[in-house]
C-alpha positions in Angstrom: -66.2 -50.9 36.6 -67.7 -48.1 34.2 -64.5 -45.9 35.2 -62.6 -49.0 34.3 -63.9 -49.3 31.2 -63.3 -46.1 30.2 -59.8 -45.8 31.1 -59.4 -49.2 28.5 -61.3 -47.2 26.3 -58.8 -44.1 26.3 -55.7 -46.0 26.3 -56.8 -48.2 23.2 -57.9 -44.6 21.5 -53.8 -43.1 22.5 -53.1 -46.6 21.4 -55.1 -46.1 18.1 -53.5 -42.6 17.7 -50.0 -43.4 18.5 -50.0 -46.4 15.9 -51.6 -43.9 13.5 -49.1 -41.2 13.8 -46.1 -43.7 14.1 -42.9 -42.6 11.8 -42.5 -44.5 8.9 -39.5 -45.7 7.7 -38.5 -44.4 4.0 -37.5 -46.8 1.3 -34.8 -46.1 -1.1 -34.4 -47.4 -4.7 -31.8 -48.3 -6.4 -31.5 -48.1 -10.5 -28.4 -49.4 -12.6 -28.4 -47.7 -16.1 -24.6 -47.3 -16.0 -23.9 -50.1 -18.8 -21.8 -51.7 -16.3 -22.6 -53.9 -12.6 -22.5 -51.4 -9.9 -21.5 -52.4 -6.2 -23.9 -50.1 -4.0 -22.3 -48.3 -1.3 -22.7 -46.4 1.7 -21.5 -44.5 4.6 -22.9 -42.1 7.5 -22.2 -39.2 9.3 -20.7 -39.6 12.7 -23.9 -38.6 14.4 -24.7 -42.0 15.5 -27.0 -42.9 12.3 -26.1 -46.7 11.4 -24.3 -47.8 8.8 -26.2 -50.5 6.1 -25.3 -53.7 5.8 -26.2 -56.3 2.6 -26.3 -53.9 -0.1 -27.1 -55.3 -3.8 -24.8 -55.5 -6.2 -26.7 -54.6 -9.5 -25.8 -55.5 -13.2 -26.9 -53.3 -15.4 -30.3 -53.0 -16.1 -31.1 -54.4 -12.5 -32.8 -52.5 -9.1 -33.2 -53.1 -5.5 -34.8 -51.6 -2.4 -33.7 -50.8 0.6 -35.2 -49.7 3.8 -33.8 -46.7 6.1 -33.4 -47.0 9.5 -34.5 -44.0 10.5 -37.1 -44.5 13.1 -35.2 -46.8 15.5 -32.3 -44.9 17.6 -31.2 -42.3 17.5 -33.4 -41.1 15.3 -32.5 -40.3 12.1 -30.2 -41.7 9.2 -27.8 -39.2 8.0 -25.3 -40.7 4.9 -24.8 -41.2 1.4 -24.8 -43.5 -1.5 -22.6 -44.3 -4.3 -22.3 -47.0 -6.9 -18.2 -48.7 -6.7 -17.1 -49.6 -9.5 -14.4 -51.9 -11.4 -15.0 -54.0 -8.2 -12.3 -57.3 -7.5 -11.3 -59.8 -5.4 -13.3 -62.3 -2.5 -15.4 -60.0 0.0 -14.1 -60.0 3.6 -10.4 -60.8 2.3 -9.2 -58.8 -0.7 -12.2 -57.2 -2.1 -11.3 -53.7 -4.1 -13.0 -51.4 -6.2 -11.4 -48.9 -8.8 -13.7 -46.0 -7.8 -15.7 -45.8 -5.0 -13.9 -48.1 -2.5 -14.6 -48.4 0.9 -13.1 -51.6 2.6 -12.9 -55.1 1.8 -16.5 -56.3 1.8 -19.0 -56.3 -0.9 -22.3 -55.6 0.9 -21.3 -52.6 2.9 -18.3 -50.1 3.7 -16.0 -50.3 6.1 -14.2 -47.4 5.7 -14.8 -43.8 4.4 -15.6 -43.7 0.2 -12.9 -43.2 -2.2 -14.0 -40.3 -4.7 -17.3 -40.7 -6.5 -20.8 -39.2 -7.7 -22.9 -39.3 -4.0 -26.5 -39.6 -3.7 -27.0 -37.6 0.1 -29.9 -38.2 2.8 -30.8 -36.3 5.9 -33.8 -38.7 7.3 -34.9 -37.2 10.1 -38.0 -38.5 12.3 -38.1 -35.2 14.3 -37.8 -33.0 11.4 -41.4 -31.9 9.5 -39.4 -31.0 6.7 -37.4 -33.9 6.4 -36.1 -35.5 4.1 -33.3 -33.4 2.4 -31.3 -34.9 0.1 -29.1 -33.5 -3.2 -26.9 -35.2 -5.7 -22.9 -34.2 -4.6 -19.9 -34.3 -7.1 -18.2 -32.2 -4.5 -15.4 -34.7 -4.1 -15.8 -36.1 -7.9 -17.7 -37.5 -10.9 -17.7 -40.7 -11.4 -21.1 -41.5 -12.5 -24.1 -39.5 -13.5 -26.9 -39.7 -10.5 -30.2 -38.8 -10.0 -32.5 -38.6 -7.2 -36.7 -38.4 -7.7 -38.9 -39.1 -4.8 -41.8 -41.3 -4.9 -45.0 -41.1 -3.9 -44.9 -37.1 -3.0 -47.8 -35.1 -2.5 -46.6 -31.7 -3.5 -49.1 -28.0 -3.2 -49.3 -26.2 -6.2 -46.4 -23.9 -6.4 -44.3 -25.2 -4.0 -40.7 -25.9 -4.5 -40.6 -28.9 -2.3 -40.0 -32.3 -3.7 -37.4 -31.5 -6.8 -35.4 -33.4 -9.1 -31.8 -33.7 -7.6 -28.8 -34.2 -10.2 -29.1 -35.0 -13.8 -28.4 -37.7 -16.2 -25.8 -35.8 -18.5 -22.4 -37.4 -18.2 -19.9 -34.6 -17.2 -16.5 -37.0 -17.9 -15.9 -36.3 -21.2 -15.7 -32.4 -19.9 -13.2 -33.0 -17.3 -10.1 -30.7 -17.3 -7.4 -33.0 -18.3 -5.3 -32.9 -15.0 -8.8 -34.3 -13.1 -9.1 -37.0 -15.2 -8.5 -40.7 -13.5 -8.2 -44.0 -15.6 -8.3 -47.3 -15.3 -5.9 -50.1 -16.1 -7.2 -50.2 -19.9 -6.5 -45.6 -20.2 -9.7 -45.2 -20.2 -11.0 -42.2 -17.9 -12.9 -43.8 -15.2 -13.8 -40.6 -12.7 -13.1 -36.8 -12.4 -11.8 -35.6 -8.7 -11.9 -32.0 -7.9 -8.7 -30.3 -6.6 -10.4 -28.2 -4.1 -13.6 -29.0 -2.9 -13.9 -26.1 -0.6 -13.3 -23.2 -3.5 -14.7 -22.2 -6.8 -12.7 -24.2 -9.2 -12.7 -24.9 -13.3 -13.5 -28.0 -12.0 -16.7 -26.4 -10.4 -17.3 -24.2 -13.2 -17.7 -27.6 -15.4 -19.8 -29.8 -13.4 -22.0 -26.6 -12.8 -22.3 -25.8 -16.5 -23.3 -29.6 -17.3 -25.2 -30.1 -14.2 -26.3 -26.8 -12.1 -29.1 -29.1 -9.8 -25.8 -31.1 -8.6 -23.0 -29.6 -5.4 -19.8 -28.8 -7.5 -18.1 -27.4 -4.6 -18.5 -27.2 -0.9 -20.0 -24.0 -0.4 -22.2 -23.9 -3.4 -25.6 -24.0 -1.4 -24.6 -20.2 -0.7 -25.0 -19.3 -4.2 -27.8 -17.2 -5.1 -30.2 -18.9 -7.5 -28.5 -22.5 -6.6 -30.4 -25.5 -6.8 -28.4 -28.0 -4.7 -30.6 -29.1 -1.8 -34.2 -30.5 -1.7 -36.4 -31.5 1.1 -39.7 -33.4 0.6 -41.4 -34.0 3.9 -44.3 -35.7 2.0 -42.7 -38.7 -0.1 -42.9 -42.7 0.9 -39.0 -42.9 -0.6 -36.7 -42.2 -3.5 -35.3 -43.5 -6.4 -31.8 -43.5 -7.1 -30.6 -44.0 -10.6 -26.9 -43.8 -11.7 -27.0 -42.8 -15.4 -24.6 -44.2 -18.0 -21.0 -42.4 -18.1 -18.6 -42.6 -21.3 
């Protein structure tokens, strides 16, 4: 009975230890201070991570919360997010957005994004480091976007747990052939013509916002300040900035 008692008492202790040490699923924030309602988006690598489902839709002014997946399989949660805008139509039938679209519905993607401002995640359960994110205009502007984690605990002097992006709107900078509009002529987003090569497309969003991916490769910079990791934050807020 004694040796009984002590093997209870061990397995409630790895019991105790496992519960203690148990991943813990991040929480991302999302802020409208566009001046217009913002359809969240989403899509993920093809690494099995899962896609979301029920995303707000957020008038300006407005925030919601969502949880990531990242501790049920496989794993990790590997995607980005992007606010569509100029958004039409019934969800599940003929639901469109001007930038940013990604399918028919309007809680989640069905298809890959259109060309926007991305707010990138690499949540990874296995990772100590984890997780990395940055702020990508790779494929286009569309919208100013930042990233800040909350609740870090950061050492003095480390570089960990940065500001991603910026607020500064880089539209009104766009070299004229980049510019898209809308049906009213006014410019609406800012696509790059080569997202895999220095461009003056590059060269602009770099000048306006150097803590933002311009182009593809631009983490191989020297002195670039495109990707962050902070393995020590409950989540992150994500706000997207006004644009013209």
């Amino acid at each position: 009975m004694a040796f009984k008692r002590l093997l209870l008492v061990a397995v409630a202790l790895v019991s105790s230890l496992s519960a203690g040490t148990a991943a813990t699923d991040h929480t991302v924030t999302f802020v409208n201070r566009s001046g217009q309602t913002l359809w969240v988006g989403s899509t993920v690598n093809a690494d099995g991570s899962v896609n979301f489902t029920g995303l707000p839709v957020l008038a300006n002014g407005q925030s919601a919360t969502v949880t990531v997946p990242e501790s049920a399989e496989p794993g990790h949660w590997r995607g980005k997010f992007f606010g569509r805008q100029g958004c039409t139509g019934t969800s599940g039938r003929d639901f469109h957005c001007l930038v940013g679209d990604c399918g028919v519905f309007a809680d989640h993607c069905a298809t890959g994004e259109q060309p926007a401002s991305l707010a990138e995640f690499n949540f990874d359960s296995g990772d100590s480091l984890a997780p990395w994110y940055d702020v990508s205009y790779v494929n286009s502007f569309s919208l100013p976007v930042t990233i800040e984690p909350v609740g870090a605990t950061v050492p003095p002097g480390s570089a960990s747990c940065g500001s991603a992006g910026c607020p500064d709107d880089v539209l009104p900078f766009c070299p004229a052939e980049y510019v898209r509009r809308g049906p009213d002529g006014a410019p609406v987003n800012c696509v790059n013509p080569n997202r895999d090569a220095p461009t003056n497309y590059s060269d602009t969003v770099k000048a306006h916002c150097p803590k933002a991916y311009a182009w593809s490769k631009q983490d191989t910079e020297p002195g670039n300040q495109t990707m962050y990791q902070c393995g020590s934050c409950r989540g992150f807020t994500v706000t997207f900035h006004g644009g013209s």
